[in-house]
C-alpha positions in Angstrom: -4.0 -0.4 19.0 -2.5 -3.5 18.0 1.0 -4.3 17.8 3.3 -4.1 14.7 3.7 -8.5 14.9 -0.6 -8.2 15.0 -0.5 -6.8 11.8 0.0 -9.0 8.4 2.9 -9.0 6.9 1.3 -8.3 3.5 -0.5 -5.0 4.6 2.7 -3.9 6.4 4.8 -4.6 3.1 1.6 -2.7 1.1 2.0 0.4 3.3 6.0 0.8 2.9 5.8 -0.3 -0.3 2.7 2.3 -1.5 4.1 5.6 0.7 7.8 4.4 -0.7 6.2 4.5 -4.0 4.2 7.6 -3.6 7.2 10.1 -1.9 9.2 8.9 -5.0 6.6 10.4 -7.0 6.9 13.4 -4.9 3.2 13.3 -4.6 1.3 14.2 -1.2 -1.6 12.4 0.3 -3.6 15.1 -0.6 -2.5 14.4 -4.4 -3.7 11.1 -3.8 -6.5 11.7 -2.6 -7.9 14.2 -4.7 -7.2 11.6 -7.9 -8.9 8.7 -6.6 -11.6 10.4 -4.3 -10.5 8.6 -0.9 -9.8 11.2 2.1 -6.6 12.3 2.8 -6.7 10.7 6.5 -7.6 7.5 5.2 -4.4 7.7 2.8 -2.9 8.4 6.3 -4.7 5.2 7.9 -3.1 3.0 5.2 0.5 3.9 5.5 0.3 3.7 8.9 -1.2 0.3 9.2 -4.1 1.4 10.4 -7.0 1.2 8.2 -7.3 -2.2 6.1 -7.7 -1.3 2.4 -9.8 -3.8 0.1 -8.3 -5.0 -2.8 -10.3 -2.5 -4.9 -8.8 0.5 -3.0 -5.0 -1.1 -3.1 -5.2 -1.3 -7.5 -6.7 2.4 -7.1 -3.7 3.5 -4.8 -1.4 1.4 -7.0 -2.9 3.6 -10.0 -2.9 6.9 -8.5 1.5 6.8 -7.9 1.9 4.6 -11.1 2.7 1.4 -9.9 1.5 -1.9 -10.5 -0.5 -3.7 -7.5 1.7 -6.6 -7.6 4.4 -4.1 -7.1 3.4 -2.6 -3.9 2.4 -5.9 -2.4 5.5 -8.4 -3.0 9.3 -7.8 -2.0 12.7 -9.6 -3.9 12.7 -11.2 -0.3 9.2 -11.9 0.3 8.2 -13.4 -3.1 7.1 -17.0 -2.5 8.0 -19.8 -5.0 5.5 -21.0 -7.5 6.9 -24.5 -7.6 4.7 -26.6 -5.3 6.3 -29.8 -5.2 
């Protein structure tokens, strides 16, 4: 298993950020699941940094708890500047 600094920031950031999003929701894996068709142990996978969503499967989860993608994949502190000078 690889370590927590082998993992990208981003997908580490998605995971919190999507299981942060979906317990405020009160919704279970198994809720989310069963509305976009992906098995519940994959659900698991994700917000454990385990399986490596696409960006298909990241807008459905962003869907299924009501969030916007952008949402689940940027922080305040993480947001990088637009300005390229």
């Amino acid at each position: 298993m690889k370590s927590v600094e082998d993992i990208p920031v981003e997908r580490r950031l998605f995971a919190q950020n999507f299981r942060r999003a979906r317990v405020t929701r009160k919704l279970s894996q198994a809720d989310v699941s069963r509305s976009i068709g992906l098995d519940k142990s994959y659900i698991s996978d994700i917000e454990r940094c385990i399986a490596n969503p696409t960006l298909d499967v990241m807008a459905r989860l962003a869907g299924a708890v009501h969030t916007e993608l952008c949402e689940l994949v940027c922080s305040t502190t993480t947001h990088r500047s637009s300005n390229h000078d």
